[in-house]
PDB file of N, CA, C and O in Angstrom, chain B, residues numbered from 101:
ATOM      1  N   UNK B 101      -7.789  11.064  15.004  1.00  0.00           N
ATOM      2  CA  UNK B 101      -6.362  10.799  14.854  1.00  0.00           C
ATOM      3  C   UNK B 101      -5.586  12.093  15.008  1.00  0.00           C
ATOM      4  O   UNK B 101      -6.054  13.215  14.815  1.00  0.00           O
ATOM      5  N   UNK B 102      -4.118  11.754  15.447  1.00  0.00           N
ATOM      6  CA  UNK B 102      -3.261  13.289  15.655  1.00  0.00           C
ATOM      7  C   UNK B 102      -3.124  14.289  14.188  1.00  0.00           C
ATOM      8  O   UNK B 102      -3.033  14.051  12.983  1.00  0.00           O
ATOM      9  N   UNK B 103      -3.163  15.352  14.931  1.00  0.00           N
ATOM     10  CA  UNK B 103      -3.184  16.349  13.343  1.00  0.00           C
ATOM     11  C   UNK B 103      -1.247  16.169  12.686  1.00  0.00           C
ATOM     12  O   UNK B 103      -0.869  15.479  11.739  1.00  0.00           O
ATOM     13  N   UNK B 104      -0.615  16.825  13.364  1.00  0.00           N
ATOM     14  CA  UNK B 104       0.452  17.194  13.466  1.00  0.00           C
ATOM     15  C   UNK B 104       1.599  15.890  12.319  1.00  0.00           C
ATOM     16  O   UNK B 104       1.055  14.919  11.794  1.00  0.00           O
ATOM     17  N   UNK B 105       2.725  16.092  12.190  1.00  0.00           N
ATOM     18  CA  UNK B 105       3.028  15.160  11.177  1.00  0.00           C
ATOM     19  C   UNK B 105       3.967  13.858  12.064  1.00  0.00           C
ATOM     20  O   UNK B 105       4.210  12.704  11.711  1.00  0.00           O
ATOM     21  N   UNK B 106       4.270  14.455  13.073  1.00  0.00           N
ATOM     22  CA  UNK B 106       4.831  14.206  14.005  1.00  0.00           C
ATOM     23  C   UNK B 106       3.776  13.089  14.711  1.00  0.00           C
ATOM     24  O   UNK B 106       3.804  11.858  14.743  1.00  0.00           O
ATOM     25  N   UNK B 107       2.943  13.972  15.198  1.00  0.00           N
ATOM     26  CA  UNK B 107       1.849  12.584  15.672  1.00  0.00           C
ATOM     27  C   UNK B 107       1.288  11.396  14.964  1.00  0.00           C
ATOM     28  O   UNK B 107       0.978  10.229  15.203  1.00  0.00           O
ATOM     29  N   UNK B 108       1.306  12.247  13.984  1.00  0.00           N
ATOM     30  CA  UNK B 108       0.756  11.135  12.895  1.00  0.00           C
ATOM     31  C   UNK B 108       1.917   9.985  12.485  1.00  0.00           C
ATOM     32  O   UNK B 108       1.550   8.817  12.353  1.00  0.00           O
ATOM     33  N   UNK B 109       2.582  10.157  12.392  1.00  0.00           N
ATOM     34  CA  UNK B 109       4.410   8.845  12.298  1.00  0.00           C
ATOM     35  C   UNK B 109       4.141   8.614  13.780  1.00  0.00           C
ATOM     36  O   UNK B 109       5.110   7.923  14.091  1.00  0.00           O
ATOM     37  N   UNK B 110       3.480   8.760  14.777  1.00  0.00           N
ATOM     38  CA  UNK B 110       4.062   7.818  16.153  1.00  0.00           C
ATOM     39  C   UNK B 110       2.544   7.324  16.126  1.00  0.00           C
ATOM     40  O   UNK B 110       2.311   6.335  16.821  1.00  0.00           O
ATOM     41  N   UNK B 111       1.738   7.746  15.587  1.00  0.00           N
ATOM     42  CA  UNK B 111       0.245   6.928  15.279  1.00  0.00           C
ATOM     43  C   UNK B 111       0.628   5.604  14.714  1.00  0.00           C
ATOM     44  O   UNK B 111       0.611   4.448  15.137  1.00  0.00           O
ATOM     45  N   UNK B 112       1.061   6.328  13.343  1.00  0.00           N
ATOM     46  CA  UNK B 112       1.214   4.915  12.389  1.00  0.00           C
ATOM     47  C   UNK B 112       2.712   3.861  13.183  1.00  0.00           C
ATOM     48  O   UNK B 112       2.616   2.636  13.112  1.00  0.00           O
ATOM     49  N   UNK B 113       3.499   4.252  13.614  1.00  0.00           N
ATOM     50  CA  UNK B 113       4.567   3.994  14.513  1.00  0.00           C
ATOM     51  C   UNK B 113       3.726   2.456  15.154  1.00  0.00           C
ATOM     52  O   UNK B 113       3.743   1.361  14.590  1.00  0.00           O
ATOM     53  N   UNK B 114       3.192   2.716  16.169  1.00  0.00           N
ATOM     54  CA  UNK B 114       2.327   2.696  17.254  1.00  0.00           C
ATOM     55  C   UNK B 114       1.789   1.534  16.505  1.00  0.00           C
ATOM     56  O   UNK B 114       2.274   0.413  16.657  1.00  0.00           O
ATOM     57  N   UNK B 115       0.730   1.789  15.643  1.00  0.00           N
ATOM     58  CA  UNK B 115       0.133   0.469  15.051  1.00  0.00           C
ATOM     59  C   UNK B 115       0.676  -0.774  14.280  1.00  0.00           C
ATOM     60  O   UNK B 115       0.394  -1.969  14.370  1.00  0.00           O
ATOM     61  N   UNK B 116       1.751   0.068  13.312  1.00  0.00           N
ATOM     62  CA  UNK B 116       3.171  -1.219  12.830  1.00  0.00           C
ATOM     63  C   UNK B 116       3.386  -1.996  14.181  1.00  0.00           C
ATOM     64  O   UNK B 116       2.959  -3.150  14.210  1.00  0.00           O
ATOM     65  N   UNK B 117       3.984  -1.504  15.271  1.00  0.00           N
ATOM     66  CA  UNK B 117       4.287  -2.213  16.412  1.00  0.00           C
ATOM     67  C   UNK B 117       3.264  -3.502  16.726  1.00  0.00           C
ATOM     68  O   UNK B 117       3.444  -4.711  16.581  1.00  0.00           O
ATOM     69  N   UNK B 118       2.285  -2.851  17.143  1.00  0.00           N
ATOM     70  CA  UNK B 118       1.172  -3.825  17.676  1.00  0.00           C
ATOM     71  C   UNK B 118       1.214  -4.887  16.652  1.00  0.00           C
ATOM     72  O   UNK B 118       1.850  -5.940  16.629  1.00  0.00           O
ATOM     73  N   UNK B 119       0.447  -4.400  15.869  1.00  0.00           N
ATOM     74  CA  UNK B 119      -0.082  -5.235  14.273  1.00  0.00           C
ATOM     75  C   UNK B 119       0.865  -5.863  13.817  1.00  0.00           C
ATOM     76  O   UNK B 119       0.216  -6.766  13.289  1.00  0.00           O
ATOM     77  N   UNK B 120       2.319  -6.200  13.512  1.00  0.00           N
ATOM     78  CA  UNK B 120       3.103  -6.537  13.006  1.00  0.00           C
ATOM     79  C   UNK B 120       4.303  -7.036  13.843  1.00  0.00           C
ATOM     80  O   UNK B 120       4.967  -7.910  13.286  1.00  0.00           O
ATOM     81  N   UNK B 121       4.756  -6.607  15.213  1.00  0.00           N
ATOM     82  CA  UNK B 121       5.076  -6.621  16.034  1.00  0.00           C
ATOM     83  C   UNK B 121       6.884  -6.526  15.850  1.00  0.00           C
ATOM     84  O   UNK B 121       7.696  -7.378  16.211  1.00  0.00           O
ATOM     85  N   UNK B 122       7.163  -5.209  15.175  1.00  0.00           N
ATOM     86  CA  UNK B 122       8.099  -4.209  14.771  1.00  0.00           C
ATOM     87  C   UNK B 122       8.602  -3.811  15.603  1.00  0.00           C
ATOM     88  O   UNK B 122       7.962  -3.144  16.416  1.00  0.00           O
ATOM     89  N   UNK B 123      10.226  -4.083  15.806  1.00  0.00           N
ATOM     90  CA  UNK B 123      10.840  -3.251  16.961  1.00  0.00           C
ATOM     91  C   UNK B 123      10.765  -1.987  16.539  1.00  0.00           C
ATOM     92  O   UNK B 123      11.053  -1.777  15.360  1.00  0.00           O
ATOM     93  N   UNK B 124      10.414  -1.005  17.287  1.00  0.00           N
ATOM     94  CA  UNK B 124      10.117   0.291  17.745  1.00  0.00           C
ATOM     95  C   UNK B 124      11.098   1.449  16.591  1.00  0.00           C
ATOM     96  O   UNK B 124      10.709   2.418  15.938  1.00  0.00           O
ATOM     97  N   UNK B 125      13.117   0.523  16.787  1.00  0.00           N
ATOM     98  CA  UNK B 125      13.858   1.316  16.660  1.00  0.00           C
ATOM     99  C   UNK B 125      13.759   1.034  14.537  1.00  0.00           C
ATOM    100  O   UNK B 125      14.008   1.832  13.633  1.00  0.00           O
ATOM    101  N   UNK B 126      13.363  -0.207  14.497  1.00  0.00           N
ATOM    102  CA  UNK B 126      13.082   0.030  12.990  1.00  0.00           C
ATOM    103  C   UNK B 126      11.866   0.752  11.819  1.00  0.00           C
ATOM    104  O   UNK B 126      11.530   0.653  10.639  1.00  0.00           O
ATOM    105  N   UNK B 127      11.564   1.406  12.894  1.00  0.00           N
ATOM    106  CA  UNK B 127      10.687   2.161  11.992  1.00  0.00           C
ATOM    107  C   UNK B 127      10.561   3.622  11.983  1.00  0.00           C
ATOM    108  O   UNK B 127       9.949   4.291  12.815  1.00  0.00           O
ATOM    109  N   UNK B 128      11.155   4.019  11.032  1.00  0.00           N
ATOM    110  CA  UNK B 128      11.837   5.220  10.909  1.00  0.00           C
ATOM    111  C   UNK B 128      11.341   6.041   9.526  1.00  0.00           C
ATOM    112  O   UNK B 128      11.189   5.498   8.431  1.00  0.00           O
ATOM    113  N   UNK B 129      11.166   7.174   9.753  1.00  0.00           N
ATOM    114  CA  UNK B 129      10.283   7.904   8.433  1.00  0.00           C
ATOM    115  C   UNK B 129      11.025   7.219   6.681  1.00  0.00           C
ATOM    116  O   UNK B 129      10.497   7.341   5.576  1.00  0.00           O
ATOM    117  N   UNK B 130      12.178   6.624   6.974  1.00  0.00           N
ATOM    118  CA  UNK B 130      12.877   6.812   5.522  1.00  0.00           C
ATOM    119  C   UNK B 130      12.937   5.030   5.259  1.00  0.00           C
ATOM    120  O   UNK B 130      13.550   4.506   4.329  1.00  0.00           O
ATOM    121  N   UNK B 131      11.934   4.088   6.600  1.00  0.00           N
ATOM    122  CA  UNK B 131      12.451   2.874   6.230  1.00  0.00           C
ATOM    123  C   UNK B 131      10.909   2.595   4.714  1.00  0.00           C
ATOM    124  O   UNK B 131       9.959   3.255   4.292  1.00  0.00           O
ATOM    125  N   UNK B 132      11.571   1.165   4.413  1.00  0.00           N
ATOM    126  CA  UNK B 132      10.587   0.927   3.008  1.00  0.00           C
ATOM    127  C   UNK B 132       9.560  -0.028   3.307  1.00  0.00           C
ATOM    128  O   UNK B 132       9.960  -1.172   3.519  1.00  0.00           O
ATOM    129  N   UNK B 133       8.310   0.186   3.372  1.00  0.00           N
ATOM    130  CA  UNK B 133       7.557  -0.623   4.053  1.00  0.00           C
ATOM    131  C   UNK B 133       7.880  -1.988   3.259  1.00  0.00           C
ATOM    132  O   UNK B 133       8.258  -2.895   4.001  1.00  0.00           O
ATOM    133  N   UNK B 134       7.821  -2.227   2.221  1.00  0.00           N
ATOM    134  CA  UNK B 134       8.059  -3.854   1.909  1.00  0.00           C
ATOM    135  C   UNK B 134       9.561  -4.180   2.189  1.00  0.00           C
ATOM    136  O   UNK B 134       9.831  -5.177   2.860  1.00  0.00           O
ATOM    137  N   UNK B 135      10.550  -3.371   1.695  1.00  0.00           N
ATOM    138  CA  UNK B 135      11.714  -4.382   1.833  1.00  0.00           C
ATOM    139  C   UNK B 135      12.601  -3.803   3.309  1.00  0.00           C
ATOM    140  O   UNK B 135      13.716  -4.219   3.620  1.00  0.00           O
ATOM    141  N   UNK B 136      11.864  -2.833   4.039  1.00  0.00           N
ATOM    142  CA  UNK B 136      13.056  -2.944   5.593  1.00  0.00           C
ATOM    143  C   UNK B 136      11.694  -3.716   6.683  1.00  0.00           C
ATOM    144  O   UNK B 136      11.710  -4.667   7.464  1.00  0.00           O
ATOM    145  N   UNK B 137      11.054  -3.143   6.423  1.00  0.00           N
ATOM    146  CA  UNK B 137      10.078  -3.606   7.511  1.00  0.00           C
ATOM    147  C   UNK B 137       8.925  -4.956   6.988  1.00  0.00           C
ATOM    148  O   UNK B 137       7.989  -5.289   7.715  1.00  0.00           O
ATOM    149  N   UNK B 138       9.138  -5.481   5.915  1.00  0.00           N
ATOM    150  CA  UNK B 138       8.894  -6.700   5.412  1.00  0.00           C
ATOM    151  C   UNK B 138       7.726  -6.865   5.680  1.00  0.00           C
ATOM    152  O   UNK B 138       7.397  -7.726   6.496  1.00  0.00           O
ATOM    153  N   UNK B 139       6.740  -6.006   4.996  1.00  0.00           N
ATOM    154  CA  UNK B 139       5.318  -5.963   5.269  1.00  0.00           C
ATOM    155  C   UNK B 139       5.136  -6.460   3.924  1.00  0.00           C
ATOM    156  O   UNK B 139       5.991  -6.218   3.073  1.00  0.00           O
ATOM    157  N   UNK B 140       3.636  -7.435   3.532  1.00  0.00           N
ATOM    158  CA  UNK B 140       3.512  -7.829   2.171  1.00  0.00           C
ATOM    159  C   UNK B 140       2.113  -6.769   2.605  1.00  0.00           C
ATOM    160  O   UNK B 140       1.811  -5.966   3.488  1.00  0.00           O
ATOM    161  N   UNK B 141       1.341  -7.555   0.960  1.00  0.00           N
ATOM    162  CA  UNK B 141       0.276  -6.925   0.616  1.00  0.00           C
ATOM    163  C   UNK B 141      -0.965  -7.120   1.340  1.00  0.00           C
ATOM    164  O   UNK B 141      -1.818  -6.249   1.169  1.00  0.00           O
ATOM    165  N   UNK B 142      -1.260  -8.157   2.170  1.00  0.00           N
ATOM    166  CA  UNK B 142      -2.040  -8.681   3.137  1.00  0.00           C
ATOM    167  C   UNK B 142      -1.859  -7.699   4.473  1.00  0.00           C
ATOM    168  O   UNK B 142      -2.836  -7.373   5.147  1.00  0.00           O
ATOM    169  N   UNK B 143      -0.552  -7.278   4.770  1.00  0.00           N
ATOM    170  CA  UNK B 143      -0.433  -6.199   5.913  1.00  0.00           C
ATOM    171  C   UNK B 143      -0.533  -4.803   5.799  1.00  0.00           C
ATOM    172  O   UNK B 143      -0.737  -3.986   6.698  1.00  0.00           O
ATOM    173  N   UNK B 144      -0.300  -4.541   4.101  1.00  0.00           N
ATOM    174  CA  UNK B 144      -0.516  -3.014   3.387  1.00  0.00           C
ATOM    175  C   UNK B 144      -1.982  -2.938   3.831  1.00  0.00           C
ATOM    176  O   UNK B 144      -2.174  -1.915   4.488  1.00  0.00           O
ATOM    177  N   UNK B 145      -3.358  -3.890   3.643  1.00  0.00           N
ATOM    178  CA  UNK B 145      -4.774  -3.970   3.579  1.00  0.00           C
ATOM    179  C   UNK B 145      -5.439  -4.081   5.155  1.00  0.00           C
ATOM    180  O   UNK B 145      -6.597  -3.824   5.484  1.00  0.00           O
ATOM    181  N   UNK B 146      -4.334  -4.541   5.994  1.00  0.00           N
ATOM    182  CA  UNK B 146      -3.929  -4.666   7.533  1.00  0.00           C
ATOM    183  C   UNK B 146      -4.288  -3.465   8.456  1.00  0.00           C
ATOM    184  O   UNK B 146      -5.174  -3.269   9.287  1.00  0.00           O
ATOM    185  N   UNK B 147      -3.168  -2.692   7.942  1.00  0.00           N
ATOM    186  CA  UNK B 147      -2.433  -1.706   8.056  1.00  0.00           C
ATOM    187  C   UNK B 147      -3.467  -0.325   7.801  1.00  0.00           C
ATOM    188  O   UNK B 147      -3.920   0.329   8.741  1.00  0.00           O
ATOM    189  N   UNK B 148      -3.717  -0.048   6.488  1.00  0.00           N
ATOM    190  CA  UNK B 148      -5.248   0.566   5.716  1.00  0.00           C
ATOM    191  C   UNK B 148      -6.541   0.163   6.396  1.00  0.00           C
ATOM    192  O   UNK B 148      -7.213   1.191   6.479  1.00  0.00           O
ATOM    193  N   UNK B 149      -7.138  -0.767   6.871  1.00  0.00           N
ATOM    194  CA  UNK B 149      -8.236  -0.583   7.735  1.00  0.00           C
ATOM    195  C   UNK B 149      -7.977  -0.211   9.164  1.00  0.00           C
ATOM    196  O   UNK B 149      -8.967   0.121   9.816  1.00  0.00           O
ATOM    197  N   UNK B 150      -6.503  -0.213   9.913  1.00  0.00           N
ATOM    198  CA  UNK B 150      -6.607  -0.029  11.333  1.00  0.00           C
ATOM    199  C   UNK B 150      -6.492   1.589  10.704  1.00  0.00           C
ATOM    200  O   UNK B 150      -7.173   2.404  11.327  1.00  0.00           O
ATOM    201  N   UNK B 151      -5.880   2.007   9.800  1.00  0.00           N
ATOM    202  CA  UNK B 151      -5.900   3.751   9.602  1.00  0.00           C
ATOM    203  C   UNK B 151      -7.193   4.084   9.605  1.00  0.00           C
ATOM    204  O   UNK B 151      -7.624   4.848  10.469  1.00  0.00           O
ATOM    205  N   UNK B 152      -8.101   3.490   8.512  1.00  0.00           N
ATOM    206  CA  UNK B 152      -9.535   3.861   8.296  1.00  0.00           C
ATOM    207  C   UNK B 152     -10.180   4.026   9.735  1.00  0.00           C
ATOM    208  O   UNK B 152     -10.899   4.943  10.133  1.00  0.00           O
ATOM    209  N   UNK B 153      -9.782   3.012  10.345  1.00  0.00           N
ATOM    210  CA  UNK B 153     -10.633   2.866  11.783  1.00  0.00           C
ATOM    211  C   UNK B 153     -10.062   4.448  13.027  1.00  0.00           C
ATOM    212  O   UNK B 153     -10.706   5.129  13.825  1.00  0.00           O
ATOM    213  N   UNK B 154      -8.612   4.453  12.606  1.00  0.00           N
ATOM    214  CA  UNK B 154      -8.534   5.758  13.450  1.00  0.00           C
ATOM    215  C   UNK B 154      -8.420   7.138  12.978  1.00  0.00           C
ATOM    216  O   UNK B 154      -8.070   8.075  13.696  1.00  0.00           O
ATOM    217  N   UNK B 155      -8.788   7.241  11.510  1.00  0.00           N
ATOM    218  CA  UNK B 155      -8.876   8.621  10.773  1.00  0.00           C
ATOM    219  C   UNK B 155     -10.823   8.780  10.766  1.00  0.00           C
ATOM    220  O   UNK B 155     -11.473   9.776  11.084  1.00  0.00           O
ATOM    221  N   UNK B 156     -11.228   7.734  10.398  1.00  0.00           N
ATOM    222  CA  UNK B 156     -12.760   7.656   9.980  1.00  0.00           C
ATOM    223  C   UNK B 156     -13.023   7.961   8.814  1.00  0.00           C
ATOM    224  O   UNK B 156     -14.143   8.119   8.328  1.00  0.00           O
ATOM    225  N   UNK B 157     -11.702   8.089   8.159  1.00  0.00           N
ATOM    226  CA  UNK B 157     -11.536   8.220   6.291  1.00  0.00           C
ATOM    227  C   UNK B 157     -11.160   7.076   5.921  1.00  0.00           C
ATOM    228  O   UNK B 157     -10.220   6.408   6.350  1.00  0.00           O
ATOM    229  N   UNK B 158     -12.405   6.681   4.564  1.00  0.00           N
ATOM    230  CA  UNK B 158     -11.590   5.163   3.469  1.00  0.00           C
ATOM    231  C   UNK B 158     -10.716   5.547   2.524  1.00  0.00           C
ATOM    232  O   UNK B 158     -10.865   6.447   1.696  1.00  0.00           O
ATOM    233  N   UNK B 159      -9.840   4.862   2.672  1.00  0.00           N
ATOM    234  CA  UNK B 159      -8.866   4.988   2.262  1.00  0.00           C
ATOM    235  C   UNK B 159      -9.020   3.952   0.790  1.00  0.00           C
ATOM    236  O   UNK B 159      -9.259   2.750   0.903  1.00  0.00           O
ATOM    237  N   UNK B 160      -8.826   4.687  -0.679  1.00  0.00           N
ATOM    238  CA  UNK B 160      -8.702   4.019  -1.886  1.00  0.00           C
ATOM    239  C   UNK B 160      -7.620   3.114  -2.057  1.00  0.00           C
ATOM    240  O   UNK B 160      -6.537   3.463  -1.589  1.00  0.00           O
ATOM    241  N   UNK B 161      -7.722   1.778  -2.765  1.00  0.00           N
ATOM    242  CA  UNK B 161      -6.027   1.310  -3.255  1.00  0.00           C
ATOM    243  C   UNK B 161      -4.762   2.406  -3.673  1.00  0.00           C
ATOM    244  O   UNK B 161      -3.589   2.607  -3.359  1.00  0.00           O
ATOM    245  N   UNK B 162      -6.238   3.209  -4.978  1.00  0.00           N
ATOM    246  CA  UNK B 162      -5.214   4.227  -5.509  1.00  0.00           C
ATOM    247  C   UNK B 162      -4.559   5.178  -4.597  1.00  0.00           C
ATOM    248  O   UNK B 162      -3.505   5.635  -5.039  1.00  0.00           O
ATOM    249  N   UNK B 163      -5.033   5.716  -3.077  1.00  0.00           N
ATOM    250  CA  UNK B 163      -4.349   6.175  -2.312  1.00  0.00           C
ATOM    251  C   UNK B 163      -2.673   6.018  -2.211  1.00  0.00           C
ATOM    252  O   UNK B 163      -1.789   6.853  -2.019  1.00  0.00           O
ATOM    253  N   UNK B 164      -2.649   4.770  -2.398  1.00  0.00           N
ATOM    254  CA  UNK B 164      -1.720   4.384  -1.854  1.00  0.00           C
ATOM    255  C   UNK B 164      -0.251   4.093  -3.027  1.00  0.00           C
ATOM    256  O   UNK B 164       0.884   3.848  -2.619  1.00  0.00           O
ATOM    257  N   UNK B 165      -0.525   4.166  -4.058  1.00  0.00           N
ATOM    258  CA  UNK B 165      -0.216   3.636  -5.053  1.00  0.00           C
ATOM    259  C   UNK B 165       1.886   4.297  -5.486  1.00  0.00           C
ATOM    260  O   UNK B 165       2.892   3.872  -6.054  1.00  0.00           O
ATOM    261  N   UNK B 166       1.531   5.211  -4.915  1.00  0.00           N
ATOM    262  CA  UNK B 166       2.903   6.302  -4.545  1.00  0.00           C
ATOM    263  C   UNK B 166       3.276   5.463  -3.299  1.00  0.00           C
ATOM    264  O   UNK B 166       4.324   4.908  -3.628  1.00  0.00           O
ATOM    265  N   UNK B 167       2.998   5.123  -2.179  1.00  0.00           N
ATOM    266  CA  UNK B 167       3.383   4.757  -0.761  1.00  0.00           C
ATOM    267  C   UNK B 167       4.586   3.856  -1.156  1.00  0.00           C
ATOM    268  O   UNK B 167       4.398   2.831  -1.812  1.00  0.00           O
ATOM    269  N   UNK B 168       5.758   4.225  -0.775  1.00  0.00           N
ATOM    270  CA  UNK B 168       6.746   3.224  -0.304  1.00  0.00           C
ATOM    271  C   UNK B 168       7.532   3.055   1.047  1.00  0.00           C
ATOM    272  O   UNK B 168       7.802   1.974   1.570  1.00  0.00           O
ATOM    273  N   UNK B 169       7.875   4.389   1.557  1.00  0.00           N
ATOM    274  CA  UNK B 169       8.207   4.653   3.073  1.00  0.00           C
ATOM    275  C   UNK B 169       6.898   5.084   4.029  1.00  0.00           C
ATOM    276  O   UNK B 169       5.692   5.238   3.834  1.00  0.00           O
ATOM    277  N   UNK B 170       7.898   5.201   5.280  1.00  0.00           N
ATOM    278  CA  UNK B 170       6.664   5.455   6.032  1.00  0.00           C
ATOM    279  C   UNK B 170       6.248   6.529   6.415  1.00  0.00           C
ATOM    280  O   UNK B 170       5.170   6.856   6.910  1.00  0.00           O
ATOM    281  N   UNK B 171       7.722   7.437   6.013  1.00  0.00           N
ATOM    282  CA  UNK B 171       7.400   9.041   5.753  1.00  0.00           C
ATOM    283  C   UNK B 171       6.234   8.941   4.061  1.00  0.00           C
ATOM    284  O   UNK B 171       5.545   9.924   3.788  1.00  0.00           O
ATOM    285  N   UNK B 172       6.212   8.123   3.462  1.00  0.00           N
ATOM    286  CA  UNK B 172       5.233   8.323   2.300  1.00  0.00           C
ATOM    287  C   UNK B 172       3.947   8.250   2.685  1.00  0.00           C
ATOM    288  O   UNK B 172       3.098   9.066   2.326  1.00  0.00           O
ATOM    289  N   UNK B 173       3.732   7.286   3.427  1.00  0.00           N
ATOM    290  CA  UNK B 173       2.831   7.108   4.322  1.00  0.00           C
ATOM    291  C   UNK B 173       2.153   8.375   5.354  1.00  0.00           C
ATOM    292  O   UNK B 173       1.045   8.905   5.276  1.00  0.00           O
ATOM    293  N   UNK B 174       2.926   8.546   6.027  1.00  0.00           N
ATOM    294  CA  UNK B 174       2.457   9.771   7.107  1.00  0.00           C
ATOM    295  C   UNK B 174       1.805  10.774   6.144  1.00  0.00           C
ATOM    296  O   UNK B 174       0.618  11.094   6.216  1.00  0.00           O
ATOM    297  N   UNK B 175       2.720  11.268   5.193  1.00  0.00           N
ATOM    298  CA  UNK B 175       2.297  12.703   4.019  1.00  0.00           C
ATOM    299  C   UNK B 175       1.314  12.619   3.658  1.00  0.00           C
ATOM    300  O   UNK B 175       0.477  13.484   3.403  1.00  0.00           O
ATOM    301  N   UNK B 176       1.271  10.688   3.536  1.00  0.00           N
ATOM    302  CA  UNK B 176      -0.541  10.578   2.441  1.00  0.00           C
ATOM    303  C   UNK B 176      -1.836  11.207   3.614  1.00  0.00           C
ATOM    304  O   UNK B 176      -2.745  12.022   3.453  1.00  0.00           O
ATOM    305  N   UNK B 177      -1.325  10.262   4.991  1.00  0.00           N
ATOM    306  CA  UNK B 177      -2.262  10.737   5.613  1.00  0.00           C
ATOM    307  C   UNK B 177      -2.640  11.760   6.244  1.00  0.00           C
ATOM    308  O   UNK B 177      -3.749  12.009   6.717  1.00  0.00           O
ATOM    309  N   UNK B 178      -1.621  12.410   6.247  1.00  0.00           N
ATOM    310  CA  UNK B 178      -1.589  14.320   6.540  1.00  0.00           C
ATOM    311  C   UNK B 178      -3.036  14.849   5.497  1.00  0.00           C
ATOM    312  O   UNK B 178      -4.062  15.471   5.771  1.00  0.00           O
ATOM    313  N   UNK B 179      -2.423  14.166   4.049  1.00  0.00           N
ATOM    314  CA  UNK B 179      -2.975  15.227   3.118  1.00  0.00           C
ATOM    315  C   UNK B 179      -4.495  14.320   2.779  1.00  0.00           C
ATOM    316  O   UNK B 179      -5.119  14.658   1.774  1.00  0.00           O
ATOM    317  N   UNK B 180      -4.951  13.370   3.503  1.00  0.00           N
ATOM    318  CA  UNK B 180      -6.287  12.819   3.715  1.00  0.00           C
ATOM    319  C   UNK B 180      -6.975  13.770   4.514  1.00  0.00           C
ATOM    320  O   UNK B 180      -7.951  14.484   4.283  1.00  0.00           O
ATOM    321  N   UNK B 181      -6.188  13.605   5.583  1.00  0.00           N
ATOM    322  CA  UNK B 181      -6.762  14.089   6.988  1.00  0.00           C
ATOM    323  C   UNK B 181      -7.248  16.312   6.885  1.00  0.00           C
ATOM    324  O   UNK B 181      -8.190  16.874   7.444  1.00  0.00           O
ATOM    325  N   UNK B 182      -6.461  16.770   6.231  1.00  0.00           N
ATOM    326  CA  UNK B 182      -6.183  17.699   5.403  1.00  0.00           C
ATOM    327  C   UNK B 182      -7.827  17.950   4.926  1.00  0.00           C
ATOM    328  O   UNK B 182      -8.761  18.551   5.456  1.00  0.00           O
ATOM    329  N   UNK B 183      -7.663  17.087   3.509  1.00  0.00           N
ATOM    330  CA  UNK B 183      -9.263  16.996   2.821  1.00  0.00           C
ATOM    331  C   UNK B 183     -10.377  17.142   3.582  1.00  0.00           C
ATOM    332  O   UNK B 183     -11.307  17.917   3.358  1.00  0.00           O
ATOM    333  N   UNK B 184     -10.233  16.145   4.768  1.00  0.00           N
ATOM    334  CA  UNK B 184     -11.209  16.109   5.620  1.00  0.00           C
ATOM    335  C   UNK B 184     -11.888  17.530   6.330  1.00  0.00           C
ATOM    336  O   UNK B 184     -12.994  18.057   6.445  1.00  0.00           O
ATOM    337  N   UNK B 185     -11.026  17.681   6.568  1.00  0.00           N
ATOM    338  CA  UNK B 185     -11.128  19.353   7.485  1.00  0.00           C
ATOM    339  C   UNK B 185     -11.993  20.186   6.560  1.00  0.00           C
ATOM    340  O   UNK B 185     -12.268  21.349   6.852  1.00  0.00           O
TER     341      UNK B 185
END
């Protein structure tokens, strides 16, 4: 997966789209994954294995437990991806 924080928001970008099928222009580092982009908890678990699949890191519930945007999101996986190294 991209290192950069930048790559990493057009990673996760990229997969909201597909997976969920999110116009492009609503997903923006400051939107809220449940209430702008209307993802439930079935797409949070969605969402968490297509990451697992392109980081090659599992990702805990408790990971996530802070996550509300998708800039919250990107940071978590910066600072996964981070560990990894």
């Amino acid at each position: 997966m991209a290192e950069t924080k930048e790559e990493i928001f057009a990673e996760v970008s990229s997969i909201m789209e597909k997976l969920f099928e999110i116009e492009p222009g609503k997903i923006r580092p400051d939107s809220r994954l449940f209430e702008d982009l209307e993802l439930d908890s079935i797409d949070a678990v969605d969402l968490a294995v297509q990451l697992q699949k392109k980081t090659g890191r599992r990702f805990k519930p408790e990971d996530f437990h802070e996550v509300r945007t998708v800039d919250d999101l990107v940071r978590k996986i910066e600072a996964l991806l981070a560990e990894k190294a």
